[in-house]
DSSP file (Angstrom, degrees, kcal/mol; ACC not computed):
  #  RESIDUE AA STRUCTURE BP1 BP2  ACC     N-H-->O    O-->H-N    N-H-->O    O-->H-N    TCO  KAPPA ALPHA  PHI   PSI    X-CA   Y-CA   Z-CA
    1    1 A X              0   0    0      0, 0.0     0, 0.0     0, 0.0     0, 0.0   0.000 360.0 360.0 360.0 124.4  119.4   93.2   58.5
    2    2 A X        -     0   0    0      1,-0.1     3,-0.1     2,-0.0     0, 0.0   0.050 360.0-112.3 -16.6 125.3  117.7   93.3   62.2
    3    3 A X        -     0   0    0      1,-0.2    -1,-0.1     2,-0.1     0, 0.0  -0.422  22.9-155.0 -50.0 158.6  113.9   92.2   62.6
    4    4 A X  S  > S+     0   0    0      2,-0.1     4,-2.7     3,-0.1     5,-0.3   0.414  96.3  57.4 -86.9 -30.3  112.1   95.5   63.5
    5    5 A X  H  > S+     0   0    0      1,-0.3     4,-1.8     2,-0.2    -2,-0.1   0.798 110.1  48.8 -83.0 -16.5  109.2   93.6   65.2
    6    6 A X  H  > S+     0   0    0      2,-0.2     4,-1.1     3,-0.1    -1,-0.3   0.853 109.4  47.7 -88.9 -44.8  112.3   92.1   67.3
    7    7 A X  H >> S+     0   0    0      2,-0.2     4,-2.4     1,-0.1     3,-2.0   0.989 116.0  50.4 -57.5 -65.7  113.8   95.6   68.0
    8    8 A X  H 3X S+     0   0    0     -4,-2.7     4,-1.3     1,-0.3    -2,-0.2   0.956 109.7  47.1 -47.4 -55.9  110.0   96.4   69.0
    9    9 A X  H 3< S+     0   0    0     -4,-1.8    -1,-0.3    -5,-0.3    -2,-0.2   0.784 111.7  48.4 -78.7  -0.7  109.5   93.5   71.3
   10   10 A X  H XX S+     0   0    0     -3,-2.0     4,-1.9    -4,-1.1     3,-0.5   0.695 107.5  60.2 -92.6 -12.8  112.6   93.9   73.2
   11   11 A X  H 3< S+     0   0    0     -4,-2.4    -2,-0.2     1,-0.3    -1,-0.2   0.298 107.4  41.4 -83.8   3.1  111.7   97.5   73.5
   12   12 A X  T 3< S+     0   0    0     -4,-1.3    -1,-0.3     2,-0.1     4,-0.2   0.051 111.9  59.1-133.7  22.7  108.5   96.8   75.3
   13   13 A X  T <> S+     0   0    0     -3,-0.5     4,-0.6     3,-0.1    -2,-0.2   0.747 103.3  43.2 -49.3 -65.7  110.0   94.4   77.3
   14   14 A X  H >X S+     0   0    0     -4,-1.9     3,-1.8     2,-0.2     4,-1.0   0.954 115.7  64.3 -55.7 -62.1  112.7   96.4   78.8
   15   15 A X  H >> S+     0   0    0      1,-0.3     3,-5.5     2,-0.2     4,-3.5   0.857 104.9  39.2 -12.4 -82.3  109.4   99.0   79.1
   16   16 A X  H 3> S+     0   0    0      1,-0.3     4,-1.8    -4,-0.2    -1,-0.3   0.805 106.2  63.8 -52.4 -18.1  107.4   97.0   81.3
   17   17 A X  H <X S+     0   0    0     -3,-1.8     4,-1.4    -4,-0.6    -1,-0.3   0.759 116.4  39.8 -76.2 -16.5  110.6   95.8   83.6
   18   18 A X  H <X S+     0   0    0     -3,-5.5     4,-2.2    -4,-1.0     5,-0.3   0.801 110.7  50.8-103.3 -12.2  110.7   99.5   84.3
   19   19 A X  H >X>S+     0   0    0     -4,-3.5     4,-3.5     2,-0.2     3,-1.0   0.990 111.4  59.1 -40.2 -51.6  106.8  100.3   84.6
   20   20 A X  H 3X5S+     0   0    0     -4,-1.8     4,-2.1     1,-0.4     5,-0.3   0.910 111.0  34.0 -43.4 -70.1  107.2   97.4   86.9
   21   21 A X  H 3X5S+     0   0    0     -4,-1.4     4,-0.6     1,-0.3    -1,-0.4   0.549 111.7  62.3 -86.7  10.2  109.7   99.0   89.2
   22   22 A X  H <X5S+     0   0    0     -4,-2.2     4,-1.8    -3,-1.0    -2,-0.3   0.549 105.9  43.5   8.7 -59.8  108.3  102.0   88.8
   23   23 A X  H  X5S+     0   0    0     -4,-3.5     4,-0.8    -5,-0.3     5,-0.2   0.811 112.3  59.8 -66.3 -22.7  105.1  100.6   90.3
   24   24 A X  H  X<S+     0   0    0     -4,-2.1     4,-5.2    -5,-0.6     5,-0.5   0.983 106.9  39.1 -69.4 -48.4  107.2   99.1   92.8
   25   25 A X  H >X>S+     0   0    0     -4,-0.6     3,-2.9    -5,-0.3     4,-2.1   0.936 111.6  59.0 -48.8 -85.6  108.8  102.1   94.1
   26   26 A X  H 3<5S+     0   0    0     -4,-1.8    -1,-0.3     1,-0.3    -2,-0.2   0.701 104.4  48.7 -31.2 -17.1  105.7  104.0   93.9
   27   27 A X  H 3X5S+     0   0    0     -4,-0.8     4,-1.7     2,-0.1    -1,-0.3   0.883 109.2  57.9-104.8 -25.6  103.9  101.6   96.2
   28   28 A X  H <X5S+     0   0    0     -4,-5.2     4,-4.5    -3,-2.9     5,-0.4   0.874 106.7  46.0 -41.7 -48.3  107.0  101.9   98.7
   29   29 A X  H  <5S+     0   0    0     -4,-2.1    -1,-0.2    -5,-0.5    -3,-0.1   0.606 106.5  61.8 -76.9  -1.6  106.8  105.5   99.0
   30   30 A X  H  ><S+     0   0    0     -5,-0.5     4,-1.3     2,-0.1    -1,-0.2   0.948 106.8  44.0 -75.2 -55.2  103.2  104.9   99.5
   31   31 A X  H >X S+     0   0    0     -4,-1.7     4,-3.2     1,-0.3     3,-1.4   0.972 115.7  40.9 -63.0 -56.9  103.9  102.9  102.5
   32   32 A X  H 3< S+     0   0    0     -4,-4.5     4,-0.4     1,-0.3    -1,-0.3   0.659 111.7  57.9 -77.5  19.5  106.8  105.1  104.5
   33   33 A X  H 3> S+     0   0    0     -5,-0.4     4,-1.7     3,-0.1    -1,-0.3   0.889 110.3  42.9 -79.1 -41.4  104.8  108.2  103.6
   34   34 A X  H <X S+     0   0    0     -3,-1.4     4,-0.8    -4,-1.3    -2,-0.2   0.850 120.6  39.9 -64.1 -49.2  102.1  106.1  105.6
   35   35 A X  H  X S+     0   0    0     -4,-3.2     4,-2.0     2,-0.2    -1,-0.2   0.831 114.4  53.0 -67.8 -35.9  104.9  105.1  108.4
   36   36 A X  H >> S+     0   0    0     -5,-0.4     4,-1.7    -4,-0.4     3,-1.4   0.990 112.8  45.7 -74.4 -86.0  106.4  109.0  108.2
   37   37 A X  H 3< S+     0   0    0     -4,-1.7     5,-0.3     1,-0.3     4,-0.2   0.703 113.5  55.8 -46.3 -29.9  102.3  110.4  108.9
   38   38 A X  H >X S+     0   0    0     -4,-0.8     4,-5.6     1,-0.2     3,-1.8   0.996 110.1  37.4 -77.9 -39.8  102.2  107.6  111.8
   39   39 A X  H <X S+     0   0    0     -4,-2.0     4,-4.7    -3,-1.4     5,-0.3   0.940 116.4  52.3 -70.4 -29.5  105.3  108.6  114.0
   40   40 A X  H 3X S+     0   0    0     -4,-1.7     4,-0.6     1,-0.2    -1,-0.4   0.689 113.3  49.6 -73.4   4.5  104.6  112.5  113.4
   41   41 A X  H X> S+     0   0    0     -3,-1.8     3,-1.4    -5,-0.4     4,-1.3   0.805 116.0  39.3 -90.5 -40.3  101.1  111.5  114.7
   42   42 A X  H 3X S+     0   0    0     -4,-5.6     4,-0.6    -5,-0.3    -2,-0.2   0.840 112.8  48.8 -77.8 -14.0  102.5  109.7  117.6
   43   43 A X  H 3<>S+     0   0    0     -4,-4.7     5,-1.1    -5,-0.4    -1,-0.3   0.648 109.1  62.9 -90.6 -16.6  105.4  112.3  118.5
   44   44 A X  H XX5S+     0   0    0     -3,-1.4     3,-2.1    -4,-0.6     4,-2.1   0.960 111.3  42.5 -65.4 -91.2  101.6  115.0  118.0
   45   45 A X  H 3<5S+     0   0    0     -4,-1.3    -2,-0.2     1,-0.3    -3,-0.2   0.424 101.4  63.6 -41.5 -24.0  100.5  112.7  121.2
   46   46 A X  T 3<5S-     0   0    0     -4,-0.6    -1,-0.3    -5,-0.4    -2,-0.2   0.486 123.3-103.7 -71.6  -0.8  103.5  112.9  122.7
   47   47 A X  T <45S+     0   0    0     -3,-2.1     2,-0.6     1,-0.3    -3,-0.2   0.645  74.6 144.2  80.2  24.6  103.2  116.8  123.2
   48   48 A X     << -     0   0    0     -4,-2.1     2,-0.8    -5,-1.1    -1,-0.3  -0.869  57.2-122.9-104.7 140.1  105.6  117.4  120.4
   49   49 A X     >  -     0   0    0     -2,-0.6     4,-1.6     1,-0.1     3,-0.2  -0.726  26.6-176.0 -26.5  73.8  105.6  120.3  117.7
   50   50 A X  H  > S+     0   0    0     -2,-0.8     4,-2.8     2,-0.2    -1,-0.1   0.672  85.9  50.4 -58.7 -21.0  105.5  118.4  114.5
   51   51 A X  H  > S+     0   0    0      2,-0.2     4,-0.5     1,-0.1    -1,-0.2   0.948 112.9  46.2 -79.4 -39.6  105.8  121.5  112.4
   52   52 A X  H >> S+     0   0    0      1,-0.3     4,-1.4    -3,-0.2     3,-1.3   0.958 117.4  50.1 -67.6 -53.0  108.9  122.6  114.7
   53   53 A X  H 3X S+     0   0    0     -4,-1.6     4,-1.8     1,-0.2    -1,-0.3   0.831 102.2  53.4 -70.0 -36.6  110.1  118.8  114.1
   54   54 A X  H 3X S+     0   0    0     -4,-2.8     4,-0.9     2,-0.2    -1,-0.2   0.545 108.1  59.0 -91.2  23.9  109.8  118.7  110.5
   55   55 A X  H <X S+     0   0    0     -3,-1.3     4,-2.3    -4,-0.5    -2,-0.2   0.945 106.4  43.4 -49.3 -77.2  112.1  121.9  110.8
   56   56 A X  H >X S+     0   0    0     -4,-1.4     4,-2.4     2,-0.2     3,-1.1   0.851 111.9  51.7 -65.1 -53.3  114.7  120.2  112.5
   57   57 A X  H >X S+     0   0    0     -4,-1.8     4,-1.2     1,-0.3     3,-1.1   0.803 120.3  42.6 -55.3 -96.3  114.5  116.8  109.9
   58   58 A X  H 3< S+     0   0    0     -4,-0.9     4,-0.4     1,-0.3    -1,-0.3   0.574 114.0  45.7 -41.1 -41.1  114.8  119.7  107.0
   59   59 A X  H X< S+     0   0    0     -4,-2.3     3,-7.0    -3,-1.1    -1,-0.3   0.995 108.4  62.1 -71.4 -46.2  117.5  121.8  108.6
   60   60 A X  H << S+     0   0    0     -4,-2.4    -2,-0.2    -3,-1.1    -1,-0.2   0.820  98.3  61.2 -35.2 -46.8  119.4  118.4  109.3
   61   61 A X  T 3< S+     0   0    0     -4,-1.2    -1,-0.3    -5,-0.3     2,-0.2   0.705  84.6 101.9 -22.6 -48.3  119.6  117.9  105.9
   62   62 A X  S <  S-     0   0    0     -3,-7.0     5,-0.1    -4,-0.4     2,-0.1  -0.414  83.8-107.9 -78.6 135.1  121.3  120.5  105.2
   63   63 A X    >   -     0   0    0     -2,-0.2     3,-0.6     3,-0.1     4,-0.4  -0.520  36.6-126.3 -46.2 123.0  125.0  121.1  104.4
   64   64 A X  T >> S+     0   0    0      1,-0.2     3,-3.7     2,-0.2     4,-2.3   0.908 114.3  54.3 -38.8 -68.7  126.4  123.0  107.9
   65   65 A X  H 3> S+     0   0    0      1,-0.3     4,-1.1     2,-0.2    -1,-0.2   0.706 107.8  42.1 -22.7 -64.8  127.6  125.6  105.1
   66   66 A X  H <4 S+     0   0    0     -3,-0.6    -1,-0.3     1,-0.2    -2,-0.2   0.302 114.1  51.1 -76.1   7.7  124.4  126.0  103.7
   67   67 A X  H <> S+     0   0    0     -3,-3.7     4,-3.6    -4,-0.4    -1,-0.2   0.668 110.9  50.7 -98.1 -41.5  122.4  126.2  107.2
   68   68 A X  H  < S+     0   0    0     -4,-2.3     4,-0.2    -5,-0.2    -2,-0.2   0.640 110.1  53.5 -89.6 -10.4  124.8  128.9  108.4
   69   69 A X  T  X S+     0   0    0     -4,-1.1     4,-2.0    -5,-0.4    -1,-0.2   0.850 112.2  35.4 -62.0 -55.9  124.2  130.5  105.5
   70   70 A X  H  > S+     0   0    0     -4,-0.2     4,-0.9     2,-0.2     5,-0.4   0.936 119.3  55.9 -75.8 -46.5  120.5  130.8  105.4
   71   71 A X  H  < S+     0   0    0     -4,-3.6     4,-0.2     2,-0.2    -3,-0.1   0.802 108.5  49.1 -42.4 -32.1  121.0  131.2  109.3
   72   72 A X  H >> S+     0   0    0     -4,-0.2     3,-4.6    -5,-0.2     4,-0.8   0.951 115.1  46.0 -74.7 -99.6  123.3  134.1  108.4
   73   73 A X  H 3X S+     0   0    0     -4,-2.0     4,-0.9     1,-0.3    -2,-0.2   0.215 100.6  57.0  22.2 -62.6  120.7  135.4  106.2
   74   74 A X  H 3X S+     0   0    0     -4,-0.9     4,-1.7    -2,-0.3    -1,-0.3   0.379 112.2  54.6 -98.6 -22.9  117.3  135.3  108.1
   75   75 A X  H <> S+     0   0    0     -3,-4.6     4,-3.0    -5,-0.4    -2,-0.2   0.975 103.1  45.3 -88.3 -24.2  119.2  137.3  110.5
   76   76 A X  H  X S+     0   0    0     -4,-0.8     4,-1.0     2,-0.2    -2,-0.2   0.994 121.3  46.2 -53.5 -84.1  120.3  140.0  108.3
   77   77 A X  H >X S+     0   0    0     -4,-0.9     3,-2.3     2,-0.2     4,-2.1   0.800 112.0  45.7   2.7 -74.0  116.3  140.0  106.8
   78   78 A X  H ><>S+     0   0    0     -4,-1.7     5,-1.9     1,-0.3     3,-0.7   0.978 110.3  54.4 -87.8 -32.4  114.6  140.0  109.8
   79   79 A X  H 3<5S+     0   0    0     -4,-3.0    -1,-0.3     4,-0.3    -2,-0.2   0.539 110.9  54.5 -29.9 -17.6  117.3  143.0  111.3
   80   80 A X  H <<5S+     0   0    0     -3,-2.3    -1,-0.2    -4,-1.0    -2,-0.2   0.716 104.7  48.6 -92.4 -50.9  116.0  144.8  108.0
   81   81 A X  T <<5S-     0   0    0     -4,-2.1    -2,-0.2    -3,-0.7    -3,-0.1   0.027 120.1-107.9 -96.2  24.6  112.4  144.5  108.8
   82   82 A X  T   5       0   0    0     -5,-0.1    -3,-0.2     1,-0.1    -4,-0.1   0.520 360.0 360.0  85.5 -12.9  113.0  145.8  112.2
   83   83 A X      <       0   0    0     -5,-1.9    -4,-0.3    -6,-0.2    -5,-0.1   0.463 360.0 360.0-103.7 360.0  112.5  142.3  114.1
């Protein structure tokens, strides 16, 4: 029959290897969030729109389908409310 206390310590082993990358990660996303904040500052200085720009990053994202869909959409909508 299996130690338990063996079961136990392999199970807080494996833990902490993912706390570990866990932290790790977290302190990556720390940084390009930090990197992300710099360029929209420096594309701000450049005379660019950042709200307009993190539009286009979002729409770009998007499946064509699902863009010409919501595009499809926001026109029906705004035809609805008269604009």
């Amino acid at each position: 029959m299996p130690d338990g206390n063996a079961d136990k310590t392999v199970s807080a082993q494996r833990l902490k290897q993912f706390i570990a990358r866990i932290e790790k990660l977290e302190d990556e996303k720390k940084n390009l969030s930090a990197d992300l904040r710099e360029v929209y500052s420096e594309a701000k200085s450049a005379g660019f729109d950042t709200k307009i720009m993190r539009q286009v990053v979002k729409i770009r994202k998007m499946d064509k389908a699902d863009r010409e869909e919501q595009e499809s959409l926001l026109e029906i909508y705004l035809d609805a409310v008269g604009d």
